[in-house]
C-alpha positions, -999 to +999 in steps of 0.1 A: +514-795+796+480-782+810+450-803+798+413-783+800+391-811+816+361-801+805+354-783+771+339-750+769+313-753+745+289-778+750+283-806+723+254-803+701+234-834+705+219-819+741+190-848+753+157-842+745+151-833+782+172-809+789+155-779+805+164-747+786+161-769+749+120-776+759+099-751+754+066-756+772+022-740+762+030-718+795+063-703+780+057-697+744+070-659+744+098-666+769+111-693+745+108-672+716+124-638+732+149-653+757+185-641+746+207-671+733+235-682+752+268-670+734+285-703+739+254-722+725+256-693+697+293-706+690+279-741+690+260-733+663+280-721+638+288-743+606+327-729+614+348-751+629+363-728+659+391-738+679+401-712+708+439-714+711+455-706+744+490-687+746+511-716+747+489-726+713+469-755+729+437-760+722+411-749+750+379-757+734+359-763+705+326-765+691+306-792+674+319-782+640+352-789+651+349-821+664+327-826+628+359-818+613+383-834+631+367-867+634+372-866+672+358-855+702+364-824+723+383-846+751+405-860+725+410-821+712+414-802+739+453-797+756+467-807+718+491-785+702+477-768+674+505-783+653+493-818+663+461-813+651+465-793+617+496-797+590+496-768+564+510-771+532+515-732+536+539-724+568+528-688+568+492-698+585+511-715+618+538-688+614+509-660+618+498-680+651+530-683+667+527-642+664+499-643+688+483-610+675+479-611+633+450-617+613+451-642+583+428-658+559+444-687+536+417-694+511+418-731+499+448-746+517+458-773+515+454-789+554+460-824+569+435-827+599+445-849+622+463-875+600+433-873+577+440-874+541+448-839+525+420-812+517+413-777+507+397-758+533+396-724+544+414-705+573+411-676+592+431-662+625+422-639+648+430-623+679+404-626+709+397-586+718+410-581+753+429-616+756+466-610+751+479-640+735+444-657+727+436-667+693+407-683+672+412-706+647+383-708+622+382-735+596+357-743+570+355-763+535+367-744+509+342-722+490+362-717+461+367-687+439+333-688+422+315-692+457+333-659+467+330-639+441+300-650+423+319-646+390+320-681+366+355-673+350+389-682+361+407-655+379+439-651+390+457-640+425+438-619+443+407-616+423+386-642+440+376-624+468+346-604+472+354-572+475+320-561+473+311-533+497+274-542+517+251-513+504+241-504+541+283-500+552+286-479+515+257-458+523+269-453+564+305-438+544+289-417+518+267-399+542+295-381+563+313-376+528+284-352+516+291-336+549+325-332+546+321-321+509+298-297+520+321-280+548+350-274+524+322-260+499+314-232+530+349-232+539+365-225+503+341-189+505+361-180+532+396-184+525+417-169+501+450-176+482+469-207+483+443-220+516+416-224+488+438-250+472+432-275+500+396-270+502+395-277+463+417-308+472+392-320+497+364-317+475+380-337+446+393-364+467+358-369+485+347-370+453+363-399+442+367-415+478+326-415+467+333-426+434+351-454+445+329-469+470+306-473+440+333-493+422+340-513+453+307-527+451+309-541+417+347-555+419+335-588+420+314-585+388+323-583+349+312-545+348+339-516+346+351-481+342+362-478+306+397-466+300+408-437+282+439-419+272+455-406+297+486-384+312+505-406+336+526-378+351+494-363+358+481-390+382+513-395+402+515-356+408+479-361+420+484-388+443+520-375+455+495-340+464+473-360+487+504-378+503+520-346+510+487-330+524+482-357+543+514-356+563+541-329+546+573-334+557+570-367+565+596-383+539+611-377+506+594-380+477+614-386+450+611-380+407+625-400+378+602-389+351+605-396+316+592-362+295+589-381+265+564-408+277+528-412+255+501-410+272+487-446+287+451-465+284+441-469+320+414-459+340+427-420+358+404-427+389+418-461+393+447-451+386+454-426+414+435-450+437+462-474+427+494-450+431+478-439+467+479-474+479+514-482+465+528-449+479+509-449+510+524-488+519+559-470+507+559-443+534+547-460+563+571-492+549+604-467+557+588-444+587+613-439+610+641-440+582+668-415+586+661-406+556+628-418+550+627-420+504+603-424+483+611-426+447+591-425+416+602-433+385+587-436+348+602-452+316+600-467+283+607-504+291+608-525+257+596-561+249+570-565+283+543-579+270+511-593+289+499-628+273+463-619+280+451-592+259+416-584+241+408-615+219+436-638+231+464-617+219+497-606+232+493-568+244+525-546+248+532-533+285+559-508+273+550-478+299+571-487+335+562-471+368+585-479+395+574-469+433+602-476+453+609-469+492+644-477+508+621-496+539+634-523+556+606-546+529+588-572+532+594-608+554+605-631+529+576-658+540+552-630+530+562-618+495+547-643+472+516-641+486+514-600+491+487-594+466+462-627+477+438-611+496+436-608+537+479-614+537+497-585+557+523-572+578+507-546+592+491-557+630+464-540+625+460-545+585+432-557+561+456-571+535+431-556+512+450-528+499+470-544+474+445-574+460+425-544+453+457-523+433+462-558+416+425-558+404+423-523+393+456-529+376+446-557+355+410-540+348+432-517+328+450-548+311+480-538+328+502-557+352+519-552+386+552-569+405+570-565+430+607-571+438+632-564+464+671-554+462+688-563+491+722-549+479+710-512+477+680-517+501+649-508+481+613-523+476+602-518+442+563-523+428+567-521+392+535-510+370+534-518+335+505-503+311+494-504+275+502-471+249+472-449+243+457-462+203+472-501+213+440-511+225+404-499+215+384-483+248+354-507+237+379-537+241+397-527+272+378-554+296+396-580+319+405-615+308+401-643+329+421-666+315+455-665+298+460-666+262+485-690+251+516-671+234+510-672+195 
């Protein structure tokens, strides 16, 4: 196996007298403008990086790294990535023997070069316009409190800052008003059923807006209130942005049961939450022949969610099934589908469904997931609270389980 000879980054402890470290009285403003060297940039950071090679040696590393691994870049450099690291979770060496996915384990569980276990965070990722190149970034875990800035316990998923940086929020909502604003001039044009879309567009920009405000203040205690609401009504709204969207493209199916009470959840979260799960369901059986969707809602008895206002057991009797008959999800990835940055999609955030698992239980409700290999369908099962089971001023999330009574 190829060995690197010499490392790529330099170490940090440069000699005093190194040239380009001393700045002298003649070159004040040439030391204090000159650009930084990207590899001395690298060498910087508090990350350990390790840059992988295809063959999944390592080809260099920064001081961080060697901080970490309580050896020295010639000692590092040529190993096989599985000589230096043993994970607890096999998904994270699984993702780098793809050679082009993205993956953040938050506090794993690692063994670093025959070092005593630890929790430590880590990231994959591809190098742009290096087939087959791949850093490794590793880091002490932060915690769930460091990343979401939130004291109390949380479960999957819920962790993670979600938060949206005002400048990226404010970048989206701009064009939105633009967009809003076109369908406004468009809709006095039109006629018939074509004003339809226009009002379409202006609702869903509308919300897109309303939930970049909510984005921003996932991480934090604060929340939409919930209110009674027609279930039906929200999946015939999200189905009518699916179809817009791409008619034709599959089969939506409906099992709905007309006798259903209304629910206590949240409507905008809600249809943010049936978008996502319908959305993952048609491009999870694209290219079926023929591509279903089916959506189903029932009366399902005795679900009950051991975390309800004031410690006490809250009924889950509303079911809504989303199912799709795609080929579903690889087995390595499905308990981990709703922990934040885990996909299957290549070019994926593995956001989409840490945030449905946080809206979900915002509305006290619960979400699961399940896969029948005999009849080949993926179901995501959602289970809400009655309308009148829960007060709107008690509907906020619990962080910690009750224990059952």
């Amino acid at each position: 196996m190829a060995r690197c000879s010499t490392p790529a980054i330099p170490p940090r402890n440069v000699p005093p007298h190194e040239p380009d470290r001393v700045s002298t009285a003649a070159e004040p403003r040439r030391a204090e403008t000159a650009r930084p060297d990207p590899k001395r940039v690298v060498a910087s950071l508090p990350l350990a990086v390790f840059l992988l090679a295809p063959d999944l040696t390592v080809a260099s590393v920064n001081p961080a790294a060697e901080q970490l691994a309580g050896q020295g870049a010639r000692r590092l450099v040529g190993r096989r990535v599985d000589e230096l690291f043993a994970f607890d979770e096999p998904l994270i060496l699984g993702r780098l023997a793809e050679g082009e996915a993205q993956l953040f384990a938050r506090d794993a569980q690692v063994r670093v070069f025959g070092q005593p276990a630890r929790r430590l965070d880590v990231m994959t990722s591809p190098v742009t316009h290096s087939p087959g190149w791949q850093l490794l970034l590793v880091h002490e875990a932060m915690g769930v409190d460091a990343l979401s800035g939130d004291g109390g316990g949380a479960g999957a998923g819920e962790g993670v800052a979600l938060r949206a940086p005002e400048v990226l929020a404010h970048e989206i909502k701009n064009p939105l008003a633009g967009i809003r604003g076109a369908a406004q001039l468009l809709d006095r044009k039109l006629e018939g059923a074509d004003k339809a879309l226009t009002g379409l567009i202006t609702t869903e920009v509308d919300r897109i807006a309303k939930l970049i405000d909510q984005m921003q203040s996932l991480s934090r205690r604060s929340q939409e209130p919930s209110v009674e609401c027609n279930l039906h009504e929200a999946v015939r709204h999200a189905q009518a942005i699916i179809t817009a969207s791409n008619p034709g493209a599959v089969t939506i199916e409906e099992e709905f049961d007309p006798s259903l009470p209304p629910v206590m959840a949240n409507p905008d979260a809600l249809v943010q939450v049936l978008l996502n799960l319908m959305t993952n369901a048609r491009e999870a059986c694209e290219g079926r022949k023929p591509a279903r969707i089916a959506v189903r809602t029932r009366f399902a008895s005795g679900i009950q969610l051991h975390a309800g206002p004031g410690g006490k057991p809250l009924r889950l009797p509303i079911e809504l099934r989303v199912s799709d008959n795609g080929p579903g999800i690889a087995p390595a990835l499905r308990d981990h589908i709703f922990e934040p940055f885990v996909t299957a999609k290549k070019n994926g955030q593995g956001l989409g469904l840490a945030l449905v698992q946080k809206l979900v239980r915002e509305m006290n409700g619960r979400i699961t997931h399940d896969r029948d290999e005999a009849t080949g369908w993926t179901h995501f099962r959602l289970h809400l609270p009655v309308a009148g089971s829960v007060k709107p001023e008690h509907m906020k999330p619990e962080h910690k389980d009750a224990p059952t009574p």
